[in-house]
Rosetta silent file (secondary structure, phi, psi, omega in degrees, C-alpha in Angstrom):
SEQUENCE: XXXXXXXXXXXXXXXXXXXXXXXXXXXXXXXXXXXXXXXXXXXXXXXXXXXXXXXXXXXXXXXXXXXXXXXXXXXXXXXXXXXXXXXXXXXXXXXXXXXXXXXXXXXXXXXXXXXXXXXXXXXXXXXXXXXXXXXXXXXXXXXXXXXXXXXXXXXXXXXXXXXXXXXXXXXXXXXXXXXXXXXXXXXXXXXXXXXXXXXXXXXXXXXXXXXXXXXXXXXXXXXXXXXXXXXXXXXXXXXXXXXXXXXXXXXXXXXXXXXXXXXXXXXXXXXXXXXXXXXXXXXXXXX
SCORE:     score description
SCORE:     0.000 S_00000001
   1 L     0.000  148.245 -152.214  -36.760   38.405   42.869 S_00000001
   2 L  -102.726  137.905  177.246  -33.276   39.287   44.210 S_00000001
   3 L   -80.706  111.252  173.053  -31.620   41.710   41.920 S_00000001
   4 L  -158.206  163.774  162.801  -27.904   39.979   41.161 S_00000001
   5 L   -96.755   79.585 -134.173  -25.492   39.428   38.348 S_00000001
   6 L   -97.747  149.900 -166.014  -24.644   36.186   37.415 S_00000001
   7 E  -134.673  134.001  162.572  -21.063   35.819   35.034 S_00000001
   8 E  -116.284  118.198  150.245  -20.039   32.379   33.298 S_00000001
   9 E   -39.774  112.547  177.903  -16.449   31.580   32.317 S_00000001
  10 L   -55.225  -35.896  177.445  -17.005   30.031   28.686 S_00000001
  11 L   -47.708  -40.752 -176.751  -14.764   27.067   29.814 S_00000001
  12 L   -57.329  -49.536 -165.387  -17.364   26.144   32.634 S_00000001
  13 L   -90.576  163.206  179.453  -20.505   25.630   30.326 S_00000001
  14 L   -81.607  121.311  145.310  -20.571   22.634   27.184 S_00000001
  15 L   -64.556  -32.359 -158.326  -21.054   25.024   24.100 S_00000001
  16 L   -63.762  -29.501 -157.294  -21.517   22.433   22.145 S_00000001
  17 L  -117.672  -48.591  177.704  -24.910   21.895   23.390 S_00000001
  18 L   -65.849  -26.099  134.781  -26.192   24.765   24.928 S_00000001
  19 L  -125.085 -116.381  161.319  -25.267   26.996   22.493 S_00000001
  20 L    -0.192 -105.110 -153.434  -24.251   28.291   18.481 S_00000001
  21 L   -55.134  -45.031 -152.956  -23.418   24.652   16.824 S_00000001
  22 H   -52.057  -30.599  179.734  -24.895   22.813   19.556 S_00000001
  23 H   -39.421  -69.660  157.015  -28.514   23.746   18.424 S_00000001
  24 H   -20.023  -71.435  175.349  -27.328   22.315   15.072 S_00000001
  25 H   -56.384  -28.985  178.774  -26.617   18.874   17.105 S_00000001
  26 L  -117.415   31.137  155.977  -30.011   18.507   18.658 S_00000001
  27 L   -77.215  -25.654 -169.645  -31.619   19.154   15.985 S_00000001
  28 L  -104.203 -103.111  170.699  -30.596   16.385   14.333 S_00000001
  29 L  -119.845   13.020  120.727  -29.538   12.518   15.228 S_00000001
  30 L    -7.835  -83.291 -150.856  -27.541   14.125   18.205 S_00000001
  31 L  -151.378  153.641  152.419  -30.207   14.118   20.696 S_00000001
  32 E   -75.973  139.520 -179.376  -33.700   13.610   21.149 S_00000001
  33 E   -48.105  161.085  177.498  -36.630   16.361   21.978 S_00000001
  34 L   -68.906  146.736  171.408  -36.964   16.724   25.475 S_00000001
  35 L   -94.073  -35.150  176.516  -39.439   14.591   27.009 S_00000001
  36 L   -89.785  129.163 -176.222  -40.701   16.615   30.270 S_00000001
  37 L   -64.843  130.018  173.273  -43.101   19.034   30.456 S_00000001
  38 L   -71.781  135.948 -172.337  -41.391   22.629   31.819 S_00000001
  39 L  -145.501  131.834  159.267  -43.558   24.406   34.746 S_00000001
  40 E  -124.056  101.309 -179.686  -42.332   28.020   35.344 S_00000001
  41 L    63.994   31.862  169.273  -44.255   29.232   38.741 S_00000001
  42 L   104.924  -31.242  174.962  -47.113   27.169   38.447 S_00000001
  43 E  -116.383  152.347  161.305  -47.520   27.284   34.180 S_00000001
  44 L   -82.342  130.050 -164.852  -46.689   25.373   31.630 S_00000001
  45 L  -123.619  156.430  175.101  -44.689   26.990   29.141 S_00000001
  46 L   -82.332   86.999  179.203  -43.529   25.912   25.883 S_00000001
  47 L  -109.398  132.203  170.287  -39.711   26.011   25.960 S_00000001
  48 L   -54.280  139.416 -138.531  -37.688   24.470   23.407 S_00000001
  49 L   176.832  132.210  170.873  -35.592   21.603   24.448 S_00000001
  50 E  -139.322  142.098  170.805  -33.495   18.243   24.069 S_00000001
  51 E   -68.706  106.198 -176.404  -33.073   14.952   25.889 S_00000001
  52 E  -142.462  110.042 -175.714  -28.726   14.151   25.664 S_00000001
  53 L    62.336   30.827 -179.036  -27.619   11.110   28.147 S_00000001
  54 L   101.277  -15.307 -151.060  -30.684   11.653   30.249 S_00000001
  55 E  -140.929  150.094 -154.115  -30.291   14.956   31.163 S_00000001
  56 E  -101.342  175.309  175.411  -32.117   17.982   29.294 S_00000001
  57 E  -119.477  139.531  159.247  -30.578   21.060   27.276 S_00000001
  58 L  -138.739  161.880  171.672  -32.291   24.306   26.578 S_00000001
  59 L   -57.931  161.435  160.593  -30.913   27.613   24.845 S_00000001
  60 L   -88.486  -70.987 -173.521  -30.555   30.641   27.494 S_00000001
  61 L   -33.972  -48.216 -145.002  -32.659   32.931   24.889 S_00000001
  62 L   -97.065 -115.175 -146.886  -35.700   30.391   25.083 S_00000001
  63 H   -16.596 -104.097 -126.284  -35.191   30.497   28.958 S_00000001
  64 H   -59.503   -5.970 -162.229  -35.161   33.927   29.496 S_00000001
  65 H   -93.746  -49.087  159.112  -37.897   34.439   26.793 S_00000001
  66 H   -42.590  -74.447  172.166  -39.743   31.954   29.254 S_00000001
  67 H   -38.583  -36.632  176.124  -39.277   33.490   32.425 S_00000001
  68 H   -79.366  -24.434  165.811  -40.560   36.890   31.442 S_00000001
  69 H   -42.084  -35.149  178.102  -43.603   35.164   30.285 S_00000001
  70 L   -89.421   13.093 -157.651  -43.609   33.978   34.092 S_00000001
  71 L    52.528   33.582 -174.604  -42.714   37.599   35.191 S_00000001
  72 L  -120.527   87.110  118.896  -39.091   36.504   36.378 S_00000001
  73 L   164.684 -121.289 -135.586  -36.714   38.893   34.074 S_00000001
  74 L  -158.326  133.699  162.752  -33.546   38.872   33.148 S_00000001
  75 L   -20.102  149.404  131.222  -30.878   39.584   30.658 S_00000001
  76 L  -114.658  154.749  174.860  -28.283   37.241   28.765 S_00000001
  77 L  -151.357  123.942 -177.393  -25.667   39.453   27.302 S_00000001
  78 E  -103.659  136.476 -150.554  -22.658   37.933   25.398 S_00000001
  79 E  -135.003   96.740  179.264  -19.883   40.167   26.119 S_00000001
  80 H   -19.987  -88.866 -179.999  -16.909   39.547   22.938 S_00000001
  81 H   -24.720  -45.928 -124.416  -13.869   41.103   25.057 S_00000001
  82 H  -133.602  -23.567 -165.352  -14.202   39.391   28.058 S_00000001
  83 L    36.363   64.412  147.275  -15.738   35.741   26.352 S_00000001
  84 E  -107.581  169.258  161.945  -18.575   35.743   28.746 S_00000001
  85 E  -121.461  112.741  160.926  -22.041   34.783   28.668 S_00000001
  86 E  -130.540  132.404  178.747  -23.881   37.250   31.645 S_00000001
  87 L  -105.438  138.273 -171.064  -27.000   37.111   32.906 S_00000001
  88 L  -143.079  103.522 -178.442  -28.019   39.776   34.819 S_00000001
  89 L   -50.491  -18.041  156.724  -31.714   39.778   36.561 S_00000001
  90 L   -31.144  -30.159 -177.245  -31.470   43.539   36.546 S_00000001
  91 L   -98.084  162.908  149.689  -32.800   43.704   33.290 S_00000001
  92 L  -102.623  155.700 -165.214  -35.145   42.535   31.205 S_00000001
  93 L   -77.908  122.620  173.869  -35.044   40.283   27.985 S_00000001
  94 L  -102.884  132.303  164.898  -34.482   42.578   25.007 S_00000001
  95 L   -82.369   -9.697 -177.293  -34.651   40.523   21.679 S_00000001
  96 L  -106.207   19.956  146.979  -32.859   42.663   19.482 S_00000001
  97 L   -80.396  132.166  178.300  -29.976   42.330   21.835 S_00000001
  98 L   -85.332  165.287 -137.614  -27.020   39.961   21.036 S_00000001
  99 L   170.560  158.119  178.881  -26.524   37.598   22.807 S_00000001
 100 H    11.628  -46.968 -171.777  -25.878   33.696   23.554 S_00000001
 101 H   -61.783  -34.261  168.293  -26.578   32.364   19.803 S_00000001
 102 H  -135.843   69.888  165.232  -23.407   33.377   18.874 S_00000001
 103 H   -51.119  -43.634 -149.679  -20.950   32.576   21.242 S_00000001
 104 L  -124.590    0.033  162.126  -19.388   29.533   20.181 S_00000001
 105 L  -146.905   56.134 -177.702  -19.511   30.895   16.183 S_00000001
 106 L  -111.147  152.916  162.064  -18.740   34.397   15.395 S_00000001
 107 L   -49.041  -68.439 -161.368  -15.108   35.289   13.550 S_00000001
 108 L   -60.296  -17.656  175.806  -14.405   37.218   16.189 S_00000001
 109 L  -118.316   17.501  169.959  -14.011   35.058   18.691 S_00000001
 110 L  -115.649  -14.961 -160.560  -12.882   31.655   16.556 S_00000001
 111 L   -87.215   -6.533  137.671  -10.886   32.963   13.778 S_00000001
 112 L  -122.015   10.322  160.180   -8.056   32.496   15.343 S_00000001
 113 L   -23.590  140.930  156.785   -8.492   29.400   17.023 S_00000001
 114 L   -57.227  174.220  162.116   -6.883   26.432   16.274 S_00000001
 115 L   -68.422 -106.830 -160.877   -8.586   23.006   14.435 S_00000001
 116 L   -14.930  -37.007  166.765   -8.161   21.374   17.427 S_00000001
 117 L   -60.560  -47.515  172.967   -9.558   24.455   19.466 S_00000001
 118 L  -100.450   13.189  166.495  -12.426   24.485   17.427 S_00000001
 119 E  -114.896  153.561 -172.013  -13.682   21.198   17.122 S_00000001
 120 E  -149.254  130.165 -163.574  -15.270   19.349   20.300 S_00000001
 121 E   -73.384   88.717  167.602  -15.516   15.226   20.420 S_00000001
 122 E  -101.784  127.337  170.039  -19.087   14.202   22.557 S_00000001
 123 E   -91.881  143.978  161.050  -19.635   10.284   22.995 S_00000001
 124 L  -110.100    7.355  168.329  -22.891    9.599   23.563 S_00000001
 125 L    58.564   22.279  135.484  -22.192    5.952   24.487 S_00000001
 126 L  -100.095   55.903  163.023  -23.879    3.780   22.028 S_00000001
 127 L    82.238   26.495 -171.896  -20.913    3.512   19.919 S_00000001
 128 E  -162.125  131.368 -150.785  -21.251    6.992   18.307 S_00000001
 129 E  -136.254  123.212 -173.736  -19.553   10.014   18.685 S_00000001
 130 E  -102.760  124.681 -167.926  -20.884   13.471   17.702 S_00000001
 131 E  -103.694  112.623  163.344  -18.324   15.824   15.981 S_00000001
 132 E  -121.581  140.524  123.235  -19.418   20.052   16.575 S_00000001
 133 E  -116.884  150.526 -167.470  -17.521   22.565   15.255 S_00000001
 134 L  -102.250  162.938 -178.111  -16.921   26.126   15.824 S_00000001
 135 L   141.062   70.395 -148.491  -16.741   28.955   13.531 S_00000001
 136 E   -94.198  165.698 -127.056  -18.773   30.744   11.045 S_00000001
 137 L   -98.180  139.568  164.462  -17.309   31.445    7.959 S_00000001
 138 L   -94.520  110.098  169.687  -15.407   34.610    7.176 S_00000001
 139 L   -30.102  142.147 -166.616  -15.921   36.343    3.589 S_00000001
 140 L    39.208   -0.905  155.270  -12.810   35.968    1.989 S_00000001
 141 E  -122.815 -151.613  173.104  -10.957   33.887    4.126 S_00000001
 142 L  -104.756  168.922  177.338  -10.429   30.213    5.818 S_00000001
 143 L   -46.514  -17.733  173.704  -12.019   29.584    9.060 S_00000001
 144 L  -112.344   24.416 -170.364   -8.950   30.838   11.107 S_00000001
 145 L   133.438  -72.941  163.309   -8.685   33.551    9.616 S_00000001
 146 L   -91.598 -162.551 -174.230   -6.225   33.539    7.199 S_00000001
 147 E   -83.559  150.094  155.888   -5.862   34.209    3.095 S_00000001
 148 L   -56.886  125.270  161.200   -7.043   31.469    1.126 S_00000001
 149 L  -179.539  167.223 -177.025   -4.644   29.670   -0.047 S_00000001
 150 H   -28.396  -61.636 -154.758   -2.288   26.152   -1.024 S_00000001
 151 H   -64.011  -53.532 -122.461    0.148   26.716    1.858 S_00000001
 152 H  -121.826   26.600  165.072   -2.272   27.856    4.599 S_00000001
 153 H  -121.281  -32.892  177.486   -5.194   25.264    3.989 S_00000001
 154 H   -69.112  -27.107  159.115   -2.315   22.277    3.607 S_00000001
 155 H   -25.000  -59.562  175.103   -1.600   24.012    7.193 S_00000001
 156 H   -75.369  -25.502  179.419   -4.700   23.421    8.324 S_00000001
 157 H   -86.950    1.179 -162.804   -5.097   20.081    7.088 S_00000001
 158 H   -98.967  -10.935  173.352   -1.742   18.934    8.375 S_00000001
 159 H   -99.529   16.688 -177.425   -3.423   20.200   12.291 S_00000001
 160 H  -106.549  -38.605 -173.916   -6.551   18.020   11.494 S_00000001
 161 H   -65.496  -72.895  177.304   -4.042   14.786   10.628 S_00000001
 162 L    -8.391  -44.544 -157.088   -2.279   15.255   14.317 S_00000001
 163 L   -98.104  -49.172 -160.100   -5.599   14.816   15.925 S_00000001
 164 L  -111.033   96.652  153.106   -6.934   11.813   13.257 S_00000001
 165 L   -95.378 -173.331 -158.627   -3.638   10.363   11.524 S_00000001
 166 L   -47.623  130.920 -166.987   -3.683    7.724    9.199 S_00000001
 167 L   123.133  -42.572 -140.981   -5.451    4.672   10.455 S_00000001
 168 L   -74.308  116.672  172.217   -7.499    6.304   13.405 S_00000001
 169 E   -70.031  111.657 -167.082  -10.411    4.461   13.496 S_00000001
 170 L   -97.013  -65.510  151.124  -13.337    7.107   12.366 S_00000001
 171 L   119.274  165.213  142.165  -16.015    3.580   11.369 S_00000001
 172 L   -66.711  -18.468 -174.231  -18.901    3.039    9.098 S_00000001
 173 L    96.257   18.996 -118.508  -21.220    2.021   11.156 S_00000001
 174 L   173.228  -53.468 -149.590  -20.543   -1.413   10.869 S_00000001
 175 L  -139.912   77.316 -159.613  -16.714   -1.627   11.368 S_00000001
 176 L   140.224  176.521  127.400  -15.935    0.704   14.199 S_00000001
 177 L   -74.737  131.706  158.482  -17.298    4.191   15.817 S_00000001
 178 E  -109.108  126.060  161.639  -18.935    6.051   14.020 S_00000001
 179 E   -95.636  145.978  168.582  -19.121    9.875   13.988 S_00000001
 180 E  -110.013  121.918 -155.283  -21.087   12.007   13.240 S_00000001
 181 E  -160.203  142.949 -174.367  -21.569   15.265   12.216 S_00000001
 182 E  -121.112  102.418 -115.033  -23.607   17.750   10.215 S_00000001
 183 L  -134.820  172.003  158.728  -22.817   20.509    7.803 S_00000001
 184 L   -80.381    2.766 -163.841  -24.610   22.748    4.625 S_00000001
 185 L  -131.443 -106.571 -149.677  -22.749   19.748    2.529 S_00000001
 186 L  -104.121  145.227 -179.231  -23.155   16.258    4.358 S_00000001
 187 E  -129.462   58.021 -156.455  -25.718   14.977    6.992 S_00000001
 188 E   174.278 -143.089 -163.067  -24.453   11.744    8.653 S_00000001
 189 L  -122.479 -163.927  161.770  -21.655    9.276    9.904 S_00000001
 190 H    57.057 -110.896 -171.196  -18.694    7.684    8.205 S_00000001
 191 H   -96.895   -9.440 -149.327  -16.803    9.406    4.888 S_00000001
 192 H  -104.076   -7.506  119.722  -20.090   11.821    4.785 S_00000001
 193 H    -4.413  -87.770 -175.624  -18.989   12.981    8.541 S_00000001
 194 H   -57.607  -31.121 -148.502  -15.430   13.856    7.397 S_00000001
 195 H   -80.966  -59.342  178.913  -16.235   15.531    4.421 S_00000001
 196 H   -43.120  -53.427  177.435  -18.605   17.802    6.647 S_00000001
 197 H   -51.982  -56.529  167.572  -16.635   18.325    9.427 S_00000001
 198 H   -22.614  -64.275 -175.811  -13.577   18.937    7.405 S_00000001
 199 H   -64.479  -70.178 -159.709  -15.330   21.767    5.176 S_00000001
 200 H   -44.842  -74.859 -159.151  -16.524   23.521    8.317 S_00000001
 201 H   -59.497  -16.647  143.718  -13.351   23.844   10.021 S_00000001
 202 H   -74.091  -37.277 -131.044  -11.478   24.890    6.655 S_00000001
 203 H  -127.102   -4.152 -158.442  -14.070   27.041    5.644 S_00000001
 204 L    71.866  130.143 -115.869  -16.241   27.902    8.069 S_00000001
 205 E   -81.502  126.796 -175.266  -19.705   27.064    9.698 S_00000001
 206 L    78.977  -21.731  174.507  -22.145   28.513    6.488 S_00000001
 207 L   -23.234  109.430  168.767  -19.665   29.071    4.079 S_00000001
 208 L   -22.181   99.738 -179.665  -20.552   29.766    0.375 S_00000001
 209 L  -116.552  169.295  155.742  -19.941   27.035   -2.304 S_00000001
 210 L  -117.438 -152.701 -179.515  -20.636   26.101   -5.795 S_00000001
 211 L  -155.964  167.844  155.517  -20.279   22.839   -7.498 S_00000001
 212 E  -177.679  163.899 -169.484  -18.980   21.110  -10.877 S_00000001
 213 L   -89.956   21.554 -142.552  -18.222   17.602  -12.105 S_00000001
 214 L  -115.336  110.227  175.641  -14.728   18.160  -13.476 S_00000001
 215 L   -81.488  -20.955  174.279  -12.343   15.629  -11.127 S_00000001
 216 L  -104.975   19.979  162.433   -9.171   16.532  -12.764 S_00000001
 217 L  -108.367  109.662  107.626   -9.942   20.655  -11.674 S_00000001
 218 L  -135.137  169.171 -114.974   -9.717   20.655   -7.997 S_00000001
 219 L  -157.626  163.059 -169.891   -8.006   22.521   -5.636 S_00000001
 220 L   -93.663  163.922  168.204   -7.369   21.455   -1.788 S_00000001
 221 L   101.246  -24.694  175.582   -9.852   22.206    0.478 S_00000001
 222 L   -73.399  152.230 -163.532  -12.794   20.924   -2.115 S_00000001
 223 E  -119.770  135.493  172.160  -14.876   18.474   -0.821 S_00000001
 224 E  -101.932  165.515  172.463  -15.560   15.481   -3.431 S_00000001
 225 E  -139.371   77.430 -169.573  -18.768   13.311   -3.838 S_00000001
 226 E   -89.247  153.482 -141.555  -17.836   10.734   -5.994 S_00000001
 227 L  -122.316 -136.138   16.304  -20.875    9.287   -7.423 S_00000001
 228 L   -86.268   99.740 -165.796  -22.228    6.415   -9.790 S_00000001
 229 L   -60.662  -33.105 -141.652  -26.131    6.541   -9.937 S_00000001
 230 L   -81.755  -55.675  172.400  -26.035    3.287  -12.257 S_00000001
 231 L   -98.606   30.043  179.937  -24.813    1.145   -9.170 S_00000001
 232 L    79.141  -12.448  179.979  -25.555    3.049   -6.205 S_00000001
 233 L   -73.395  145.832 -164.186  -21.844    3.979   -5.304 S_00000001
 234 L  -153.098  118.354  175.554  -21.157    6.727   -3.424 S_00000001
 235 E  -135.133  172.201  174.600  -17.981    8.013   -1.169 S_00000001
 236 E  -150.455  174.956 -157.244  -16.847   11.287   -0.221 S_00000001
 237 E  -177.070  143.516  122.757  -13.385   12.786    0.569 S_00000001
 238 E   -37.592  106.578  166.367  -11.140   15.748    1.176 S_00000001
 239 E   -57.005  114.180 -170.618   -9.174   17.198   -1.258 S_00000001
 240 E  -105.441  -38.380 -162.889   -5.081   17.903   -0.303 S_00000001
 241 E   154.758  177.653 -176.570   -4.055   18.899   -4.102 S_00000001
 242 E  -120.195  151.359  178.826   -3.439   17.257   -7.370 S_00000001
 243 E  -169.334  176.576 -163.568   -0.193   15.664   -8.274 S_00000001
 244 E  -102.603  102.763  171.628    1.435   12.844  -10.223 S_00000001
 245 L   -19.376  158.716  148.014    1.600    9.049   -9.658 S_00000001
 246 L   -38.295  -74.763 -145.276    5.375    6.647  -10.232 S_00000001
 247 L   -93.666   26.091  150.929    3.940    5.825  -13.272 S_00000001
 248 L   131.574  -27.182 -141.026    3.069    9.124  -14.403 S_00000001
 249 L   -76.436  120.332 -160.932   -0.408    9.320  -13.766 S_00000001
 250 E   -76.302  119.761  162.318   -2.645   12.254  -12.335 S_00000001
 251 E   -99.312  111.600  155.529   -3.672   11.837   -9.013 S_00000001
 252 E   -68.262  112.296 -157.686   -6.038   13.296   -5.958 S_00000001
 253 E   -74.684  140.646 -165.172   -3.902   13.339   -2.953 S_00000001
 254 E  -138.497  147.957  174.772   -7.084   12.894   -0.617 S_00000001
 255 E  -132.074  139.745  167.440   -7.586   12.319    3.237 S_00000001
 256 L  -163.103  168.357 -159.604  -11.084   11.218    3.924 S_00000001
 257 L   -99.441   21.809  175.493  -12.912    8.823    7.190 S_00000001
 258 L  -162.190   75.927  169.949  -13.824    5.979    6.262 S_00000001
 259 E   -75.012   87.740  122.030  -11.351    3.443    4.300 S_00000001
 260 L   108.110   20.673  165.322  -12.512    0.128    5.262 S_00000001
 261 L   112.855   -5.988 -173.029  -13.719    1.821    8.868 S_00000001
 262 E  -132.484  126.290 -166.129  -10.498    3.806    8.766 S_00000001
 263 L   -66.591  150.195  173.473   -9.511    7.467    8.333 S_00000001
 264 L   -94.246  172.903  101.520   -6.916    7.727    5.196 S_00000001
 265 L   -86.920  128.212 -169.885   -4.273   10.079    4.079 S_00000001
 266 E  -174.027 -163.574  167.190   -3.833    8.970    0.539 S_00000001
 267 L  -131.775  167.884  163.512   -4.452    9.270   -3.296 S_00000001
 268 L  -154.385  137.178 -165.597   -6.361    8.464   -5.681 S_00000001
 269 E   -61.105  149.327 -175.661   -5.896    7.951   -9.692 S_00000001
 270 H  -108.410  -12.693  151.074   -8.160   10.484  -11.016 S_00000001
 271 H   -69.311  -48.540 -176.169   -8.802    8.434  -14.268 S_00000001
 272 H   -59.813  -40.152  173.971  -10.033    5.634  -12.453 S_00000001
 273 H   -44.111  -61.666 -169.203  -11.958    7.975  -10.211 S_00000001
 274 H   -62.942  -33.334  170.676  -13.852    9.425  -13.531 S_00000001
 275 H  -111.077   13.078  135.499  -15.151    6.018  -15.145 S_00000001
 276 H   -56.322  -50.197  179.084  -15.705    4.670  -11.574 S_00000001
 277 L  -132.524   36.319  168.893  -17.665    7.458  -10.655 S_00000001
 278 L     3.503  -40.023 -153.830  -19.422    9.388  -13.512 S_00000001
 279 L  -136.173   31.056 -174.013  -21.483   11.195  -11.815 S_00000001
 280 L   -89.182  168.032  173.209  -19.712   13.018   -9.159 S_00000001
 281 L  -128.848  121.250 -174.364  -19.885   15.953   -7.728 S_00000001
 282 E   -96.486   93.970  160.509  -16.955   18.736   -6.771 S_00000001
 283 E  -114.627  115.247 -150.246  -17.960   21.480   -4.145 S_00000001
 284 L   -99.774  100.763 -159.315  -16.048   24.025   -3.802 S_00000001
 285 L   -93.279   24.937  158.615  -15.329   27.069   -1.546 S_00000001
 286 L  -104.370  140.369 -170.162  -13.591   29.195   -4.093 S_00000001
 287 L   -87.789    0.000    0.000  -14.873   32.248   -5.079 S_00000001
């Protein structure tokens, strides 16, 4: 085998799928397993895999982790400074070297990134649109970076409303597109989408939370679940802050993706929230 170095520009390859979050997506209702059996030099080897539009995905660790099995190899090396991915057939596959998995979600190379920088749109073209974001969560701070806090999370939320403002059809599944997206919080399409997406990209990809049921404590940046077990109702939402109605009344200023099929920026009375929805749940990314 010809000794060579091969270099990739992160801009060339999809992250989304071939590596860090992307995993996430085809693990889930993203993509399907791959359907074709993989022959390396005559054997079949058991490489990990997913079927997305037709066309298949696999990690570069499971490749190269293949190949030596076939005697072909060769390196991946993720190299911070430079934001490559290199493969270099000089080598051989070391496992305790880093590498590829986290490319597309270490602090160091996301935390300052923009929202917009760090979220990536894929249609898959039945009407459904898969939401990844990058970023894994930094101890004591938001996802870009910075200190927690009022000003620099209404920051962040005010560079998420640019890309979806009020109206932007997000859907239900029903009344729309729907997206989708999947989080340590929410697993799905519609308001349970935004909620997810939302939290990652304040908070970061893993971020710590707790929870409590108290709707007239929360703070922006909490992700709501409002709840009622007795009749099945259930929504979710983004928190912007708490503040006061015309007629006096305490309100949760809220943005969340699915209003009648439509993302909101809005309020909501927070009595009426509380005998509406008993049985909610408030999770929360303050420490």
């Amino acid at each position: 085998m010809k000794k060579s170095t091969i270099t990739f520009a992160m801009g060339v390859l999809i992250g989304a799928v071939v590596f860090g979050s992307g995993v996430a997506i085809a693990a889930g209702i993203m993509a399907q397993p791959k359907t074709a059996a993989i022959e390396i030099d005559g054997k079949i080897v058991d490489l990990k895999g997913y079927l997305i539009e037709d066309a298949h995905y696999f990690q570069l660790r499971d490749l190269s982790a293949s190949l030596k099995s076939g005697g072909k190899d060769f390196s991946i090396i993720w190299d911070g400074e430079g934001n490559r991915v290199i493969i270099d057939t000089s080598r051989g596959y070391d496992a305790n070297e880093q590498f590829a998995p986290q490319v597309t979600a270490t602090p160091e190379t996301t935390a300052t990134l923009s929202v917009k920088e760090r979220m990536t749109i894929h249609d898959f073209g039945d009407g459904t649109m898969g939401i990844v974001t990058k970023g894994d969560a930094i101890p004591g701070k938001l996802a870009n970076g910075k200190d927690i806090s009022d000003e620099n999370i209404t920051a962040m939320l005010a560079e998420l409303e640019a890309i979806f403002p009020d109206g932007t059809t997000w859907g239900d599944g029903t009344n729309g597109t729907l997206y989708s997206h999947m989080s340590d919080i929410t697993t799905g399409g519609g308001c349970n989408a935004w909620a997810g997406m939302t939290a990652d990209l304040l908070w970061g990809k893993g971020a710590e939370y707790s929870n409590h049921s108290d709707l007239s404590n929360v703070k922006p940046g909490d992700i709501v679940q409002l709840m009622n077990k007795e009749t099945g109702r259930e929504h979710w939402f983004v928190v912007r802050g708490l503040g006061t109605s015309i007629t006096g009344s305490t309100v949760i200023f809220t943005c969340d993706g699915n209003v009648n099929g439509k993302v909101s920026w809005s309020s909501r009375p927070v009595g009426a929230a509380i005998n509406d929805y008993p049985n909610s749940v408030i999770y929360t990314f303050y420490q």
